[in-house]
Each structure stands twice: as structure tokens, then as C-alpha cells.
N, C-alpha and C positions, 0 to 999 in steps of 0.2 A: 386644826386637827379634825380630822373625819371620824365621826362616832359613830361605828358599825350599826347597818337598820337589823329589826328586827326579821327573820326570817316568816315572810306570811303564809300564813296556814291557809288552807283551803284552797291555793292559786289565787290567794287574794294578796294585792298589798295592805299594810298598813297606812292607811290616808296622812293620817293624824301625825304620824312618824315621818315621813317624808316630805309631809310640809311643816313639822315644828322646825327642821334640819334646814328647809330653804329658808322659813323665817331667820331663824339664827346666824344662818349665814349672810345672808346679805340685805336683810330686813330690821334689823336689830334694832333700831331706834324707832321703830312705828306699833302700835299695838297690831298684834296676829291678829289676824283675819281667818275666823272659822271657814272651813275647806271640808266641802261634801262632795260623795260620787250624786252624779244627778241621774234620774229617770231615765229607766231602760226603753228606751222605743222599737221595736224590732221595727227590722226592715232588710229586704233581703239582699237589694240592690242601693246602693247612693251612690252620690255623682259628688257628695262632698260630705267634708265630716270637723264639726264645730269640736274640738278638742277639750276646751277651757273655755268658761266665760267667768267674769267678775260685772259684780250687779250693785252697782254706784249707790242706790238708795237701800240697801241693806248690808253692804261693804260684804259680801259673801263669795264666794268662790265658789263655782260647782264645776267637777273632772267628770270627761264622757266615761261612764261605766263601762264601755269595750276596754279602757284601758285598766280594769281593775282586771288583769289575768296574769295567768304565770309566765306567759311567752310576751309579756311587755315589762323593758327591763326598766328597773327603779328609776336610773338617770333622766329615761325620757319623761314618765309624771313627771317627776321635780320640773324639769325644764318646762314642762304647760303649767305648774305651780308659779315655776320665777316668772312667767310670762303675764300672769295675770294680777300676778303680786306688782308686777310694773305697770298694768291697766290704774292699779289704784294709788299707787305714787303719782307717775306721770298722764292720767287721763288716758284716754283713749286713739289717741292718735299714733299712728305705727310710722314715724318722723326720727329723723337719724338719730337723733338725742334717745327715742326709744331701742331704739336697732343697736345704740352703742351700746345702753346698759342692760342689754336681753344679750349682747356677745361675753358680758362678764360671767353670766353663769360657766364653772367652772368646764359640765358638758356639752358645752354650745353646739361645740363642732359633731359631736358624736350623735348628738339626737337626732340634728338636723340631717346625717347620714340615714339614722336609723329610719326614720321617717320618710327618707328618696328613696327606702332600700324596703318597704314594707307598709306604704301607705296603701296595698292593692288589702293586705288583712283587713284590715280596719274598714274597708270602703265592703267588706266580702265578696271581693271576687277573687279571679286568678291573675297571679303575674303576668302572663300571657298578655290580656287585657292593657297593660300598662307599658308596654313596650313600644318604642318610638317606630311608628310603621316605614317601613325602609323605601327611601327618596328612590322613583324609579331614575333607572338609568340616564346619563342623557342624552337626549336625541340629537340627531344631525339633522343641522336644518341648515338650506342651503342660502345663501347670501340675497339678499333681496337686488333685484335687476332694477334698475332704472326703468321707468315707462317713456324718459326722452333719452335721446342720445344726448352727450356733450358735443357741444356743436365748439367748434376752435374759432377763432376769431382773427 
């Protein structure tokens, strides 16, 4: 049973609520793992963008602070939550056994949309930018000639 989150104030999420909820759900027998927004770095331009990490020698979670806003929707935190909640079950290696139990989160499919459909935010740039440059035409090219003739025998 799904326990309505809290509506966050300020365009903020509640952290603490949407990862007690991943805990419980599919963490249950492990002790929680404290879960923070980490360090705002500005930058105007990136060419990539580290979502989650989990940090083995302190067992901690830190979420990138772009995702603490109102136009990013609860399900996708959770899902770089259960993602990193599985760094520290299963280690760090992103191996089918990881791939299968990261498809159990209940919004796999939908984050993984949201994120092909809106990774240009996050990166701050424009859609424009991230749109597959269109494969030119193709050319006619004419059949390559032999430099001997077939000689018959």
C-alpha cells in the first residue's frame, strides 16, 4: 500500500520522506541509510550529470540538488534513491543481477522516460541541443569499374 508523500513546500521535495518510502519498500531488512541533497556547484554548461552517489566508507547517499525542484517529479528521486540503495546491497557494479533488481522499482519504466525526455534540464541547456542530428540523404554512388577487363578463357 502506497502512503501519500507529503506535499513539499518551497518547490522543495521532502528527502527524508521519499527515501523512508523507498526504504520500506524494498529495503526492509537492511538498516536506512541516511540520504542528503549534496552540494550545489553551479555551472552553466555540463556534458554530464552524476544524479546519486553512495559512499561505501560512510554508507551515505547524497541526491544532485537540481533534483530537489518542483518540475522534478517524486518517482524519479525515488528511483536514483533505489539506485543507490542497490550500490550498497549489491556493490558497485552495474551487472545484470544489478539491472534486474533496479527494474523492480515499481517506476522503472517511467523514470527512465522521464529522464530520455528531460535530461537536456538538468544538463541546462535546450532540447534543441539533444536532438539526433538528421542522417543526410543518401548519396548515389556509382558502381566501382574493374581496372582489368574479364578476359574469357
Amino acid at each position: 500500500m502506497l502512503i501519500p508523500l507529503p506535499v513539499p513546500g518551497n518547490n522543495q521535495h521532502h528527502l527524508a520522506s521519499l527515501a523512508a518510502e523507498v526504504h520500506r519498500t524494498y529495503f526492509g531488512k537492511y538498516p536506512p541509510l541516511p540520504v542528503r541533497w549534496g552540494q550545489q556547484i553551479t555551472r552553466k554548461r555540463r556534458r554530464s550529470i552524476r544524479l546519486g552517489s553512495y559512499n561505501h566508507h560512510t554508507a551515505e547517499i547524497r541526491i544532485h540538488p537540481l533534483l530537489n525542484s518542483a518540475h522534478i517529479p517524486a518517482y524519479f528521486v525515488q528511483s536514483v534513491i533505489h539506485h543507490e540503495y542497490l550500490h550498497h546491497v549489491l556493490g558497485g557494479n552495474h551487472n545484470r543481477r544489478f539491472q534486474s533488481a533496479e527494474r523492480k522499482f515499481c517506476y522503472h519504466r517511467e523514470a527512465q522516460e522521464w529522464i530520455r525526455l528531460n535530461l537536456f534540464l538538468l544538463l541546462g541547456r535546450r532540447r534543441s541541443e539533444f536532438q539526433r542530428p538528421k542522417s543526410p540523404p543518401p548519396r548515389f554512388e556509382m558502381p566501382q569499374m574493374a581496372l582489368f577487363p574479364l578476359m574469357a578463357s
